[in-house]
MOPAC internal coordinates of N, CA, C and O (Angstrom, degrees):
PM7 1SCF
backbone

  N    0.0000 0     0.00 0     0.00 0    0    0    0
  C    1.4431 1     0.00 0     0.00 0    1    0    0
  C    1.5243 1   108.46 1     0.00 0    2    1    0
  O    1.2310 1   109.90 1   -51.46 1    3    2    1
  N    1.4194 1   136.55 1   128.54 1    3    2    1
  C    1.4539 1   140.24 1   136.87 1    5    3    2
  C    0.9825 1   116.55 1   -41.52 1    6    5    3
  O    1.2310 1   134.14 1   -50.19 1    7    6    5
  N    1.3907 1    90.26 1   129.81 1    7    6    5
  C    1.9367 1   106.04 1   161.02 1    9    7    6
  C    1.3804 1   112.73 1   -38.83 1   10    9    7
  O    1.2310 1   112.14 1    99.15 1   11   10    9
  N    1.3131 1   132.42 1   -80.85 1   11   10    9
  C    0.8853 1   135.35 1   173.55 1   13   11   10
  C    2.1792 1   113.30 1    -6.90 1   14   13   11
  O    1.2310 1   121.90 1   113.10 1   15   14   13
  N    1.5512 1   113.96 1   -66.90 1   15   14   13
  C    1.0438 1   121.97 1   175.37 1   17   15   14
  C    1.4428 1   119.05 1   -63.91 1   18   17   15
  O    1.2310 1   108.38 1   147.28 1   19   18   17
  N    1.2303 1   139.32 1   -32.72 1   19   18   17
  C    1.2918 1   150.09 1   111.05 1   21   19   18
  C    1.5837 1   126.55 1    19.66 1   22   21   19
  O    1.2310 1   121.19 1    98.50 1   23   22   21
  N    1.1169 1   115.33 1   -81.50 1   23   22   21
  C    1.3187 1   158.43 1   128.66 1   25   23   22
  C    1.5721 1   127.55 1   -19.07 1   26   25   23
  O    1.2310 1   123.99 1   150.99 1   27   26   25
  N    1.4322 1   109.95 1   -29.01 1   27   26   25
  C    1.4111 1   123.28 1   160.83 1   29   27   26
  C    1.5431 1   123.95 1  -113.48 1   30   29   27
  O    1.2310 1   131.15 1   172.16 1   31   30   29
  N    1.5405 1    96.09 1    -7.84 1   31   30   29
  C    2.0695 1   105.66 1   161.30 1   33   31   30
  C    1.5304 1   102.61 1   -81.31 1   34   33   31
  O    1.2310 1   119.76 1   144.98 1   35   34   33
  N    0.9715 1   118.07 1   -35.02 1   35   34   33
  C    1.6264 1   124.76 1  -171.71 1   37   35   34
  C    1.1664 1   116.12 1   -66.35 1   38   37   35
  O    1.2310 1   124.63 1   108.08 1   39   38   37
  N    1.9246 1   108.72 1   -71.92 1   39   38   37
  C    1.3605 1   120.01 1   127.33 1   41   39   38
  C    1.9137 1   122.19 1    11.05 1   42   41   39
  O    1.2310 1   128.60 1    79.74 1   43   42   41
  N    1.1262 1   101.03 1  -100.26 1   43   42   41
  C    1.7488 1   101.34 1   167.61 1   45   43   42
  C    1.0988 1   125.65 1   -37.15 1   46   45   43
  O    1.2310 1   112.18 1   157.59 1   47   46   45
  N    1.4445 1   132.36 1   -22.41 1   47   46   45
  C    1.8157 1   125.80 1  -179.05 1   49   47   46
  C    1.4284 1    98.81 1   110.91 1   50   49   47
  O    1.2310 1   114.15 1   174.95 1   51   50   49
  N    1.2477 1   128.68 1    -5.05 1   51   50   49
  C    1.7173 1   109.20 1   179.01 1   53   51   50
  C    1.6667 1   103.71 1   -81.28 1   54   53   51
  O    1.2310 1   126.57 1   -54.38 1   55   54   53
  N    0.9232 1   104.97 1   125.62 1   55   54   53
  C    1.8263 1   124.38 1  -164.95 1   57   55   54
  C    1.6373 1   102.05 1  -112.69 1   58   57   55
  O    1.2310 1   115.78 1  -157.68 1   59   58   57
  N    1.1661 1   125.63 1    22.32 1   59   58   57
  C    1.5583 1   122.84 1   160.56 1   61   59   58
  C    1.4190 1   104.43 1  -129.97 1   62   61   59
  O    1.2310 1   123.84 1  -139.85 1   63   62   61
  N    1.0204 1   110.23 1    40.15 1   63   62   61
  C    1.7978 1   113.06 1   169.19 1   65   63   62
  C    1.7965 1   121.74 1   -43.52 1   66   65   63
  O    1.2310 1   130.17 1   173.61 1   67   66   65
  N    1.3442 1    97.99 1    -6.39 1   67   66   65
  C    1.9244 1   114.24 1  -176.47 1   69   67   66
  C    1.5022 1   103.30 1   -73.83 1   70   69   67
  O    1.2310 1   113.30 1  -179.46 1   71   70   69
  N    1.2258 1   130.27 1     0.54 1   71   70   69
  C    1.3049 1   109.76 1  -175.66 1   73   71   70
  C    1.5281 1    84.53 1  -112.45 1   74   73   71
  O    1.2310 1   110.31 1   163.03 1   75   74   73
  N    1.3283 1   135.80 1   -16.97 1   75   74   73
  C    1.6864 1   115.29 1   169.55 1   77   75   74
  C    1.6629 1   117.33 1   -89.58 1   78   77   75
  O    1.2310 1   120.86 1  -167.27 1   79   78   77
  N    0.7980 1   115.96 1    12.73 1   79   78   77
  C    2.0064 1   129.03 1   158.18 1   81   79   78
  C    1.2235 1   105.04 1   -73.46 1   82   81   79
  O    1.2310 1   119.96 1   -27.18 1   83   82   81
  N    1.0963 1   117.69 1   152.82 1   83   82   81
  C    1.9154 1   141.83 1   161.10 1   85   83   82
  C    1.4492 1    97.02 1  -119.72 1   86   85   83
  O    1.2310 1   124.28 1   -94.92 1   87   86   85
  N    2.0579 1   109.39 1    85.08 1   87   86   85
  C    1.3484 1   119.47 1   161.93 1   89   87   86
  C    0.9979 1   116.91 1   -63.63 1   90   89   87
  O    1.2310 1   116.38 1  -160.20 1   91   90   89
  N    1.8816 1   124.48 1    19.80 1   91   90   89
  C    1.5282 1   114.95 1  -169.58 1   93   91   90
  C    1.3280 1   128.47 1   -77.12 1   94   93   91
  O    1.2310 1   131.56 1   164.54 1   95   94   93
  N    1.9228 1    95.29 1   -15.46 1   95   94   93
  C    1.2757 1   106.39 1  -141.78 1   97   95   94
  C    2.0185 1    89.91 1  -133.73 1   98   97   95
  O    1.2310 1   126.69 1  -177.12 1   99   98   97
  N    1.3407 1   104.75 1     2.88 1   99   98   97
  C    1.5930 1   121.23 1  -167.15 1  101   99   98
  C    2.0337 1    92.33 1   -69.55 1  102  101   99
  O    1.2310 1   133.66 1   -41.66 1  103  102  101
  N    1.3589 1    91.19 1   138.34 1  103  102  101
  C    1.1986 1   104.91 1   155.19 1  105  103  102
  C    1.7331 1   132.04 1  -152.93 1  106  105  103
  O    1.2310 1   107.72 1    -0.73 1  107  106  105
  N    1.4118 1   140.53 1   179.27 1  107  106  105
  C    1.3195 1   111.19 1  -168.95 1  109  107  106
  C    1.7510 1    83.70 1  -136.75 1  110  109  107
  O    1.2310 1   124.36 1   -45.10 1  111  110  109
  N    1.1750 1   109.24 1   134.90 1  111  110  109
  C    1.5855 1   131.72 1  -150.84 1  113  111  110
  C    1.6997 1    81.75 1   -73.47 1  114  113  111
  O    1.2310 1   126.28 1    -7.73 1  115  114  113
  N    0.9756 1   105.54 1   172.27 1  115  114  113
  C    1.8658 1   125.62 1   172.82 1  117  115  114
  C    1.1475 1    96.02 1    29.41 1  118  117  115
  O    1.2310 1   109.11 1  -139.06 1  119  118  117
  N    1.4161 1   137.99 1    40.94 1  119  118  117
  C    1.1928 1   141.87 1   153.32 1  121  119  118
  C    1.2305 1   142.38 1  -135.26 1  122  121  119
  O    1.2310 1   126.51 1  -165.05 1  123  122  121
  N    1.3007 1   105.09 1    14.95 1  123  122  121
  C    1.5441 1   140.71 1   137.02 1  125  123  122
  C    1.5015 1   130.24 1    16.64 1  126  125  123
  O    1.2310 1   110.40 1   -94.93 1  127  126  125
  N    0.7626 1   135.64 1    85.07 1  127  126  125
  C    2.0231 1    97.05 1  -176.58 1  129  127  126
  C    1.1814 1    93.94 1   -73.62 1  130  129  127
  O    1.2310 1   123.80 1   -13.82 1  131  130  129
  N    1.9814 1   110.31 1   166.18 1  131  130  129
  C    1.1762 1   118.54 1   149.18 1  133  131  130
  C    1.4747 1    88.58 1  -151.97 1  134  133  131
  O    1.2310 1   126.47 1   -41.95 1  135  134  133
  N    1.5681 1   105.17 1   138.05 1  135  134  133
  C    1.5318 1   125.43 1   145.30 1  137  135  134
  C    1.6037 1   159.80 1    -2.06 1  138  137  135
  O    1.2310 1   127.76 1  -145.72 1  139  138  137
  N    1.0562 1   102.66 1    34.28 1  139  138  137
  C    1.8205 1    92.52 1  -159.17 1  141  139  138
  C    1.6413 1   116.29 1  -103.54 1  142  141  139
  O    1.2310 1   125.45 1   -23.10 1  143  142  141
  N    1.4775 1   107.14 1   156.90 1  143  142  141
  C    1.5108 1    99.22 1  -143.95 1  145  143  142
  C    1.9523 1    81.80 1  -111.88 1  146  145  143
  O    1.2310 1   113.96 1   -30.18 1  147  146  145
  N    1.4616 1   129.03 1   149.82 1  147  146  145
  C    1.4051 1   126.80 1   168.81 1  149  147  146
  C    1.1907 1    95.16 1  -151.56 1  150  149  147
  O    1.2310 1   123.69 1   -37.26 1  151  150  149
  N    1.2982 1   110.52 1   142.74 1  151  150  149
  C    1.5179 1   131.88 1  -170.70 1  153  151  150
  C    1.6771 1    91.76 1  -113.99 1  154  153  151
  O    1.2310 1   123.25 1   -61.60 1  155  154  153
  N    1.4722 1   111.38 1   118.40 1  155  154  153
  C    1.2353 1   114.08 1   172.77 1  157  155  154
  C    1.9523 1   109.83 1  -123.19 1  158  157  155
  O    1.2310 1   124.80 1   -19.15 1  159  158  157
  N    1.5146 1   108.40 1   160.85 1  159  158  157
  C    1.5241 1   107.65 1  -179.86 1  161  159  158
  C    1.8145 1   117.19 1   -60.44 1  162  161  159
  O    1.2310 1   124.16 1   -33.12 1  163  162  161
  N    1.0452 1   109.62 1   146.88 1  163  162  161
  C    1.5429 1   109.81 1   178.88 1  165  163  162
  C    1.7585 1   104.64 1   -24.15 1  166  165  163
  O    1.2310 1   130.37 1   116.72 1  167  166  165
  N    1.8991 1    97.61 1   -63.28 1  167  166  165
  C    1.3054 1   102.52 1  -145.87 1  169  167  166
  C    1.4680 1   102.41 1   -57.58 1  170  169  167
  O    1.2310 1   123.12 1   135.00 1  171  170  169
  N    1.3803 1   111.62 1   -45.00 1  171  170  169
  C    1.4385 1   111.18 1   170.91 1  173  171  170
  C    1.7972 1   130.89 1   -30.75 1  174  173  171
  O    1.2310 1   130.90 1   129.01 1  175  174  173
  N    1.5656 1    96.57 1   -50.99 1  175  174  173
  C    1.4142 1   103.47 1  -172.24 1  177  175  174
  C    1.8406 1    98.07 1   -64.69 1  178  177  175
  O    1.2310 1   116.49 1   135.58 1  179  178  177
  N    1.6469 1   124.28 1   -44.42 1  179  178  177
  C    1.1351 1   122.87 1  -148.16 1  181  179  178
  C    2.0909 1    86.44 1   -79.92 1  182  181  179
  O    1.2310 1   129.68 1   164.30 1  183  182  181
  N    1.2449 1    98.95 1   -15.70 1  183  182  181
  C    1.8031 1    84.72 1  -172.87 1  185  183  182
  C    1.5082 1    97.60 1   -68.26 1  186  185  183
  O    1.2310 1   120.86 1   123.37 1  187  186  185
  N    1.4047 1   115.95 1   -56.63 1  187  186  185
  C    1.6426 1   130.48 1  -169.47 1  189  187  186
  C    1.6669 1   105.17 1   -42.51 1  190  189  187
  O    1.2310 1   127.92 1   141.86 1  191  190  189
  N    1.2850 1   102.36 1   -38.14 1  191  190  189
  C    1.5925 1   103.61 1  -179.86 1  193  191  190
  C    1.8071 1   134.37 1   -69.16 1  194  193  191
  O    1.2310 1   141.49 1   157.45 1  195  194  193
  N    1.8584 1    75.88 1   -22.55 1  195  194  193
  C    1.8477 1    97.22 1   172.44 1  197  195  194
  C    1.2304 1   102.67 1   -78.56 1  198  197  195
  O    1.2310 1   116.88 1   116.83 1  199  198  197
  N    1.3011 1   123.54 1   -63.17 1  199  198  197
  C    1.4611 1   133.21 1   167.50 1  201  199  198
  C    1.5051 1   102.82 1   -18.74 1  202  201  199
  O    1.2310 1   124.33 1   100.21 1  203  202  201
  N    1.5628 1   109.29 1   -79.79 1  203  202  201
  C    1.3413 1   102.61 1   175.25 1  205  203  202
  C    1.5065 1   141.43 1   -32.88 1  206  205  203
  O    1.2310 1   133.40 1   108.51 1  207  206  205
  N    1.0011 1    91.71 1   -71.49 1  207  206  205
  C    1.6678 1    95.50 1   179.49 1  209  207  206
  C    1.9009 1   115.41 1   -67.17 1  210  209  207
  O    1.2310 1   123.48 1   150.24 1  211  210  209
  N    1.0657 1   110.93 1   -29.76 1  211  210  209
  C    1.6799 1   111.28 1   152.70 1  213  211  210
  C    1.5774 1   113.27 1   -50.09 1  214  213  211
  O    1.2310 1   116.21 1   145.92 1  215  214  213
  N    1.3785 1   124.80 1   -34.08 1  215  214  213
  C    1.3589 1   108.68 1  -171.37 1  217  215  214
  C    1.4913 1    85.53 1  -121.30 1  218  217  215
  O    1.2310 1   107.19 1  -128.57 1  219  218  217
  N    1.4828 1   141.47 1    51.43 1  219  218  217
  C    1.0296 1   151.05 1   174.33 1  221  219  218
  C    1.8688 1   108.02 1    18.62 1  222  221  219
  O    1.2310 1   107.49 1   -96.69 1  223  222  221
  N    0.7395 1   140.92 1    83.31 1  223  222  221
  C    1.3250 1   155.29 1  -163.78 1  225  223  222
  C    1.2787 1   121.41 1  -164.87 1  226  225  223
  O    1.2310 1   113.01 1   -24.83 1  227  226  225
  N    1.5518 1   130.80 1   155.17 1  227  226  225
  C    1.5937 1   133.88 1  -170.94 1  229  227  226
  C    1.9443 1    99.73 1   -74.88 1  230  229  227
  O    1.2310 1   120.32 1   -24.66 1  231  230  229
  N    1.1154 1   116.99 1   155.34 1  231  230  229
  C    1.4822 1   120.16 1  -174.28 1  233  231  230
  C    2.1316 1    93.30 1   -55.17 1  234  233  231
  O    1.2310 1   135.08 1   137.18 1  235  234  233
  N    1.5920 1    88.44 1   -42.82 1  235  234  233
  C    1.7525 1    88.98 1  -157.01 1  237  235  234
  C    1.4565 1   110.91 1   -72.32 1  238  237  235
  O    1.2310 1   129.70 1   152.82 1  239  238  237
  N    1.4166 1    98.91 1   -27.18 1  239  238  237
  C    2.1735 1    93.48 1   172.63 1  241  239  238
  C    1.4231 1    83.94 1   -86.04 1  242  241  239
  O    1.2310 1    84.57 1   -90.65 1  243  242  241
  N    1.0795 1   171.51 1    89.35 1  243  242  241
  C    1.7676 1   142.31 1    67.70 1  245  243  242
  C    1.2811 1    86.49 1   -70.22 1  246  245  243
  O    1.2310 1   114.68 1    97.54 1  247  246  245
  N    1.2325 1   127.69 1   -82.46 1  247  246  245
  C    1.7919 1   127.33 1  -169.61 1  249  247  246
  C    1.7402 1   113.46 1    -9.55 1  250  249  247
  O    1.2310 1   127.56 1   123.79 1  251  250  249
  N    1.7426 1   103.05 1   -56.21 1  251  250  249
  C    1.2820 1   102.27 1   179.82 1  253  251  250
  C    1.5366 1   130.39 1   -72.05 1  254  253  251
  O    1.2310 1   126.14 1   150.37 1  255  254  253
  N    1.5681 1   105.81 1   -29.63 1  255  254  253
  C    1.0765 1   107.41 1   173.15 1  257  255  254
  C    1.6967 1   101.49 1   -67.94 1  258  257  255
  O    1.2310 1   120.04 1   139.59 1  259  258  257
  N    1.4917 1   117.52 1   -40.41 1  259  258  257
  C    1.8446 1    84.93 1  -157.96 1  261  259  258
  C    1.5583 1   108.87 1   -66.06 1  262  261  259
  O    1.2310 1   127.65 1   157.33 1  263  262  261
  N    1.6733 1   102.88 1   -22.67 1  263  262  261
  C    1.5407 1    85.22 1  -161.54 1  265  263  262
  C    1.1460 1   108.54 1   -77.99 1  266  265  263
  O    1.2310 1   108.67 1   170.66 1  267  266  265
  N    1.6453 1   138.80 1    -9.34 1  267  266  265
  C    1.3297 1   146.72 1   155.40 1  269  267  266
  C    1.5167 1   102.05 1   -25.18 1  270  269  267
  O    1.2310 1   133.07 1   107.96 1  271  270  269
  N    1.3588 1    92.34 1   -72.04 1  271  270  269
  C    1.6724 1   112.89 1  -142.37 1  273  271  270
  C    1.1848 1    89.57 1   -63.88 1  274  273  271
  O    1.2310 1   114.51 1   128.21 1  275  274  273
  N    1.2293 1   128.00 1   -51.79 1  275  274  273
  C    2.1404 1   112.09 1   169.70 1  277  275  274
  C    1.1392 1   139.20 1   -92.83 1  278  277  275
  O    1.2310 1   124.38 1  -148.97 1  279  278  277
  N    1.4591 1   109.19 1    31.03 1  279  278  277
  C    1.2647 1   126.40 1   156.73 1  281  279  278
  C    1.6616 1    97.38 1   -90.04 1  282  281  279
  O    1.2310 1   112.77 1   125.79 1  283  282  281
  N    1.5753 1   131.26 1   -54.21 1  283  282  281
  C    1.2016 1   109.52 1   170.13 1  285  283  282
  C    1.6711 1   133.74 1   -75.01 1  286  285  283
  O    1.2310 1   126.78 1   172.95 1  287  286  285
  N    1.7640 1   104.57 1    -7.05 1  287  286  285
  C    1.5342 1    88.42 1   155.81 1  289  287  286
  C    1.7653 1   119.38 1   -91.13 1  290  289  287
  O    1.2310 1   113.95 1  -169.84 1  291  290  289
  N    1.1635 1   129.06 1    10.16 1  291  290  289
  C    0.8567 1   127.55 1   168.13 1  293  291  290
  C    1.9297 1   107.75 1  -106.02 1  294  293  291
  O    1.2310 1   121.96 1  -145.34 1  295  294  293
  N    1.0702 1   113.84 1    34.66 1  295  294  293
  C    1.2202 1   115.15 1  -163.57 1  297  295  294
  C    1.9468 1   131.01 1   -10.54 1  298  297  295
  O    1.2310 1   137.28 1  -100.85 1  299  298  297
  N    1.7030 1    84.12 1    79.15 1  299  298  297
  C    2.0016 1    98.88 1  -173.01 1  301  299  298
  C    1.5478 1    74.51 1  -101.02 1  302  301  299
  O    1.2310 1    99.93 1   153.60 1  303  302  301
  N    1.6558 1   153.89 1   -26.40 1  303  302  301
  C    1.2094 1   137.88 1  -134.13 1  305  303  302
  C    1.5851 1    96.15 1   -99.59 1  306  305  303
  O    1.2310 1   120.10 1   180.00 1  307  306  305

């Protein structure tokens, strides 16, 4: 299908345009994963885990969220 034709289903008011995409191949740029490995001290890991399960969450999304959250108060983001 052309943009153009695309563009004139949308155009018209049909608002579920998701079933004419091929999400097979969809991705969202700078949002990537990649891998990285850090070796931290026991006590550390066993604090992150209290943390965790106090705010009911996986050990590795607190990890991600903090380092998020100060990358944008330190504005590197």
């Amino acid at each position: 299908m052309k943009a153009e034709e695309f563009d004139k289903i949308f155009d018209d008011g049909k608002t579920d345009i998701v079933e004419l995409l091929d999400l097979s191949s969809a991705s969202r740029p700078g949002l990537e994963q990649k891998r990285v490995n850090v070796d931290f001290p026991t006590w550390v890991v066993e604090s992150l885990d209290r943390e965790a399960n106090r705010l009911g969450v996986p050990r590795q999304s607190l990890i991600k969220m903090w380092i998020a959250d100060r990358l944008k108060e330190e504005k590197v983001v």
